[in-house]
C-alpha positions, 0 to 999 in steps of 0.5 A: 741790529740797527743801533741808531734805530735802537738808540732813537727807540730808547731815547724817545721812550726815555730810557736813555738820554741824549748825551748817554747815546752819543755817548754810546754811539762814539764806542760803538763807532771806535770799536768798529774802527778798531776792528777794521784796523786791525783786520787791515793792518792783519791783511798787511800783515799776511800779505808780507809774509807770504810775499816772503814765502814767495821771494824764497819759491822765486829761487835767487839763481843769481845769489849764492847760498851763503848771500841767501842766507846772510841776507836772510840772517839779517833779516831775522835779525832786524824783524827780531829787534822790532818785534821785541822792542815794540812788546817792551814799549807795550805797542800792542798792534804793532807787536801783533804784527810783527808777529805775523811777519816773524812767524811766516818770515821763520817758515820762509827761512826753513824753506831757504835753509831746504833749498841751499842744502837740499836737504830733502826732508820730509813735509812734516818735518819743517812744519813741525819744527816751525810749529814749535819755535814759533810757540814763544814768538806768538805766545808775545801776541796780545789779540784775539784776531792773533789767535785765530791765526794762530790756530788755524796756522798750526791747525794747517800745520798739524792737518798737512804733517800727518798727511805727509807722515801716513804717505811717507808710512804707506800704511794700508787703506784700512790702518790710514783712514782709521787713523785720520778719523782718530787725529781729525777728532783729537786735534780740536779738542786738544787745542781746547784743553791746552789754550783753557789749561795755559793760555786761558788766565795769562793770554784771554784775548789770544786763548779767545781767538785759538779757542774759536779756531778749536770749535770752528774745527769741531763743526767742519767735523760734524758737517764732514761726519753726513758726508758718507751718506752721499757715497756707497761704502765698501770693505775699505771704507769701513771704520774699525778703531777709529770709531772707538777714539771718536767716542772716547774723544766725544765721551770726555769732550761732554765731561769736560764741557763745564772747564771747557767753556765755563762762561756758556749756560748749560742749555747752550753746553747741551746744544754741544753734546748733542752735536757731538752725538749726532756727529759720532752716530753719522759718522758711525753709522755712515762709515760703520757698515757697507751700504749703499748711498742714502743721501736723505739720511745725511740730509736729517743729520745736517737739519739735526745738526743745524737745530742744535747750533740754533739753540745753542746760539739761541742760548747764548744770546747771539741773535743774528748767529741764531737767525743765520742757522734757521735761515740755513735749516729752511735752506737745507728743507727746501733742498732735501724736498727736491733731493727726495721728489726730484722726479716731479721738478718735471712736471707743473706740480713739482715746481707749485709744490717746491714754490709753495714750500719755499714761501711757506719757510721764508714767511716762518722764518721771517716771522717766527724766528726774530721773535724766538731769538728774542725770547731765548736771548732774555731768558739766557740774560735773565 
């Protein structure tokens, strides 16, 4: 939305003044800077910690272990004070940042720690170990971009720690992709339950960032649950337990949507149940059977799957969330059209067909779905 364009409509119908909107123009603009500032300072931020990553992957072959580590313990020292001084003195940005640092700073150490003692343990070891002592240093974070990080750091961390530990286990075929179906599906709703249970009243803003991570998770899923579609599916493929720790994840997700997401309308927690179940019935019947490739199949599913996040946006008020979502589903049509009459893209009446339909979605898109949004949007506020 153009906020100066709204701004001058309000003002000439008389619904605002001129000092209201400059007024209204002033935070709209700090926020901004605000927002900017911090997604510079958190690029900074992430940059230095993997340029201390990068230091230890060097491999100081000039230095003896115990230089490197003493180095390495001063460094701890001096990032610690800092970070602790500015949590005390209430410097938010600050703190957040030196956070960051710290916590990739701790997974660089970790690595030295491996490299002087070549201690050859396995990936998942250190990983869960840096995931568990670095909870106190970022529970000392304030803001919500801190929580994304977060939650995709740990996010990351569990993903690449079970990986390595089913490798290290070398399960069978079967036994290895029940299993991560089964964690792929309890990690997100895990990390809602606990921001929402510990973090939701002590730490809102970072529960806020974590929690964004937590459903960002849940869609990667459900896009992932039409890819089987695309492939045949043979004995080794096939899905056994898996599916029932899906459904039971699913089935209590859907019971637990009102504490989950309390602040959501109930359309909009509908819209999420019916993503859950389009993901669980793809995923089951995709990987459930042996079959050949239907690709169309997977092409509903997403289109399904796409209408849902509209209506769930829709909802929510999130206008321009809403338009990105019917521009995708006009997208995933046109696509599917030439998927199923490939064939004709040879001839001059594939390409009129395909043409036409093309204008046909981007007027109804152009047309209707602003106009629907609106309409939603002051339902949910009304």
């Amino acid at each position: 939305m153009d906020l100066s364009k709204k701004l001058s409509e309000w003002e000439q119908a008389g619904l605002i003044d001129g000092v209201t909107r400059a007024r209204i123009e002033a935070h709209e603009g700090s926020g901004r800077r605000s927002l900017q500032l911090y997604a510079l300072l958190g690029l900074g931020a992430v940059s230095v910690g993997l340029g201390l990553i990068s230091i230890v992957a060097a491999n100081w072959d000039g230095m003896s272990g115990a230089t490197k580590l003493g180095a390495d313990l001063l460094l701890a020292v001096a990032l610690g004070a800092g970070t602790f001084v500015s949590w005390r003195r209430g410097m938010a940005l600050a703190s957040d940042v030196l956070v960051i640092i710290y916590g990739a700073f701790t997974l660089a150490s970790l690595a030295l720690i491996g490299q002087v003692y070549q201690l050859n343990t396995p990936l998942y070891q250190p990983l869960v170990t840096w995931s568990l002592f670095t909870a106190p240093l970022m529970l000392l974070g304030h803001s919500r971009w801190l929580g994304v990080l977060w939650g995709a750091a740990l996010t990351l961390s569990f993903g690449a720690s079970w990986q390595a530990l089913l490798e290290e286990h070398a399960l069978d075929d079967r036994t290895t992709l029940n299993l991560a179906v089964s964690l792929a599906w309890v990690w997100p709703f895990a990390l809602l339950v606990a921001t929402r249970h510990f973090l939701h009243d002590r730490k809102p803003l970072l529960a806020s960032g974590m929690r964004e991570v937590g459903w960002q998770v849940v869609l990667i899923g459900a896009a992932a649950s039409t890819l089987p579609w695309y492939v045949n599916t043979h004995g080794e493929d096939i899905l056994g337990w898996g599916l029932g720790v899906c459904a039971v994840c699913a089935v209590l997700a859907h019971l637990g949507l009102g504490w989950l997401w309390p602040e959501a309308p109930t359309r909009a927690r509908h819209a999420i149940t019916a993503l859950l179940g389009l993901t669980l019935l793809s995923l089951g019947l995709g990987m459930g059977v042996e079959r050949d490739d239907y690709p169309v199949i997977g092409a509903l599913f997403q289109i399904a799957m796409l209408v849902a996040l509209a209506y769930r946006d829709a909802h929510l008020g999130r206008v321009r969330s809403f338009n990105t979502w019917t521009a995708l589903i006009a997208l995933r049509l046109l696509i599917a059209y030439f998927e199923v009459f490939g064939s004709m893209l040879d001839t001059g009446l594939g390409m009129i067909t395909g043409g036409l339909l093309t204008l046909a979605l981007g007027w109804a898109w152009r047309k209707k779905s602003p106009a629907l949004a609106r309409q939603l949007s002051e339902d949910h506020h009304g």
